[in-house]
C-alpha positions as CSV (number, residue, x, y, z in Angstrom):
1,X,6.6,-8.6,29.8
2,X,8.9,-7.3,26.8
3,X,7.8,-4.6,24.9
4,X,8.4,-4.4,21.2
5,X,9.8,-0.7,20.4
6,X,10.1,0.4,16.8
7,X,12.2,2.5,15.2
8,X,11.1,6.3,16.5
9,X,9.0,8.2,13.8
10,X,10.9,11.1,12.2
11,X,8.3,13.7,10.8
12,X,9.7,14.8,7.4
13,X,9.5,18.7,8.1
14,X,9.6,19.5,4.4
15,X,6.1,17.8,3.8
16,X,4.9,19.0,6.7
17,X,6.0,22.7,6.0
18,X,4.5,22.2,2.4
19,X,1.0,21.2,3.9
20,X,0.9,24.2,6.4
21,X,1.5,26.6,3.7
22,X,-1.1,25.4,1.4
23,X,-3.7,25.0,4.3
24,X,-2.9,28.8,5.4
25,X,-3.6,30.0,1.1
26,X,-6.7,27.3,1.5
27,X,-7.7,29.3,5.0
28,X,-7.1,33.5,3.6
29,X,-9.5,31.8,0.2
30,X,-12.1,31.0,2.4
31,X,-12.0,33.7,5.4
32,X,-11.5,37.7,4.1
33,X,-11.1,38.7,6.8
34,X,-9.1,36.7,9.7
35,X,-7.9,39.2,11.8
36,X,-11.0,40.0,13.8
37,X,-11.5,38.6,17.1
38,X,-14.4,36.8,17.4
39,X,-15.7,36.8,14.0
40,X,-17.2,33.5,13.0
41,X,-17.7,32.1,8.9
42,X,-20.2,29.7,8.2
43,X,-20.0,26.8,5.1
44,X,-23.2,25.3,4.6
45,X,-22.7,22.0,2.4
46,X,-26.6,21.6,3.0
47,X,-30.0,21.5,5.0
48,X,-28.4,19.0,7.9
49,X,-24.6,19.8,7.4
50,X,-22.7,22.9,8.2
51,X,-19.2,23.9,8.8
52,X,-18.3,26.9,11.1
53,X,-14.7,28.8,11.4
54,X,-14.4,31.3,14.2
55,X,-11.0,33.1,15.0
56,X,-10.8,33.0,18.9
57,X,-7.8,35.0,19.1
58,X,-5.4,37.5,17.0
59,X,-2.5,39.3,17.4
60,X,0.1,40.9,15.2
61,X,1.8,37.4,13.9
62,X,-0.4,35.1,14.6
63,X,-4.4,34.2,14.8
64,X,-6.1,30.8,16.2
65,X,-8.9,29.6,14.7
66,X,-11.6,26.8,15.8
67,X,-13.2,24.6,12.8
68,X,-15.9,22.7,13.8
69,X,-18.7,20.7,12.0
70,X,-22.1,20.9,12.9
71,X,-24.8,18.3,11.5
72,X,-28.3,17.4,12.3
73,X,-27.4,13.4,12.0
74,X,-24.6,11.3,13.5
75,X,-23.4,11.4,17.2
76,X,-21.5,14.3,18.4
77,X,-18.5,13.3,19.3
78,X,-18.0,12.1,15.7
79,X,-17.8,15.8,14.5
80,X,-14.9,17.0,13.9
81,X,-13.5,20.3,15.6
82,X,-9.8,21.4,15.1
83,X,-8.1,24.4,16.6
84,X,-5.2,25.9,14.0
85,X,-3.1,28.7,14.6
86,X,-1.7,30.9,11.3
87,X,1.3,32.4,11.2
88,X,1.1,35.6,9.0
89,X,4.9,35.9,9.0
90,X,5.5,32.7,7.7
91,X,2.5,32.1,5.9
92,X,1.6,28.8,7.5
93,X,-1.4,27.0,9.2
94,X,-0.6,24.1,11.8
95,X,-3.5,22.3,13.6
96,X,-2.9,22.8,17.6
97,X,-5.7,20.9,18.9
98,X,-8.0,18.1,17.4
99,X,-10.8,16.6,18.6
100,X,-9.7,17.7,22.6
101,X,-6.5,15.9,21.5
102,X,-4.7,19.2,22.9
103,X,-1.0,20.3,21.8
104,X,0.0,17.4,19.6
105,X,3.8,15.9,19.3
106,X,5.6,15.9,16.4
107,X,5.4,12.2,17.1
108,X,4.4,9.6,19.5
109,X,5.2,6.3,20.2
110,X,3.6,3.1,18.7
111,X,2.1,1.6,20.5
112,X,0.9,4.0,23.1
113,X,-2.0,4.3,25.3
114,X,-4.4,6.5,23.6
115,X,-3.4,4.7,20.7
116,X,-2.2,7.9,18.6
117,X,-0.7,7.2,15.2
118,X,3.4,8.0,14.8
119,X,2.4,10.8,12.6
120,X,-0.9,11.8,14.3
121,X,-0.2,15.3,13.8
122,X,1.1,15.1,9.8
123,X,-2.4,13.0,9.5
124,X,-4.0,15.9,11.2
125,X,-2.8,18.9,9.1
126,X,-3.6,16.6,6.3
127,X,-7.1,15.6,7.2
128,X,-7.4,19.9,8.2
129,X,-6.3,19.8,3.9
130,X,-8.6,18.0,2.4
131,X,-11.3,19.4,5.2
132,X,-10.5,23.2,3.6
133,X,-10.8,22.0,0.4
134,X,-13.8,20.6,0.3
135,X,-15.1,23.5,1.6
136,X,-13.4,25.6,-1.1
137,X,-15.0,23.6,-3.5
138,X,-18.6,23.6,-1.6
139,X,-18.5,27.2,-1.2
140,X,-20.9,29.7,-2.6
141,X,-20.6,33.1,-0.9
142,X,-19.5,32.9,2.5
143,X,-20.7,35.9,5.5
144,X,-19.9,36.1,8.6
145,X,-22.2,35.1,11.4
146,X,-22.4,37.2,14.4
147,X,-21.5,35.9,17.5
């Protein structure tokens, strides 16, 4: 049995870098404070669906964050749930983890058996993008929820 093998997938790292730096403005919008272990944000869109950010871990450089959607309809494993660490000193957000996908390549072979995209972690960021803005744009006053 010959496989077929493509051309390997090159990430363009300026698009990439441009994406994490608008999700990490999109994330300090949304979160005032995200430098406090522990501290969980709650979006809610409306009676069935809400969004929740909680920072799981901070230190001087860095903080990781879980976003997770929560919704009265739908299966579970349909919702969404991303971890993303932010880099204070360079101002960027990169997903680390989505949907128990843990530490995602720059790129993966095509095709592979989990059937991950070449770019599944560009797709990611940009999914975690459009994700933030919506709730930017969904968002009324947002307080934190204790844990």
């Amino acid at each position: 049995m010959n496989k077929v093998v493509g051309k390997k997938y090159v990430p363009k790292l300026a698009n990439m870098h441009q994406v994490c730096e608008l999700n990490y403005g999109r994330l300090l919008r949304l979160l005032p404070d995200c430098d406090t272990e522990d501290l969980s944000y709650q979006f809610d869109i409306n009676s069935s669906l809400q969004y929740t950010i909680k920072i799981i871990e901070c230190s001087r450089y860095t903080s990781t964050l879980e976003m997770s959607q929560k919704s009265q309809t739908g299966f579970e494993f349909l919702r969404p749930i991303v971890q993303v660490r932010l880099y204070h000193d360079a101002k960027m957000a990169e997903v680390l983890s989505a949907q128990n996908i843990g530490s995602l390549k720059p790129s993966y072979q095509y095709p592979n058996i989990k059937m991950y995209q070449k770019n599944e972690k560009e797709m990611v960021n940009q999914f975690l993008a459009e994700w933030l803005q919506f709730c930017l744009n969904q968002n009324k006053q947002t307080q934190p929820v204790a844990n």
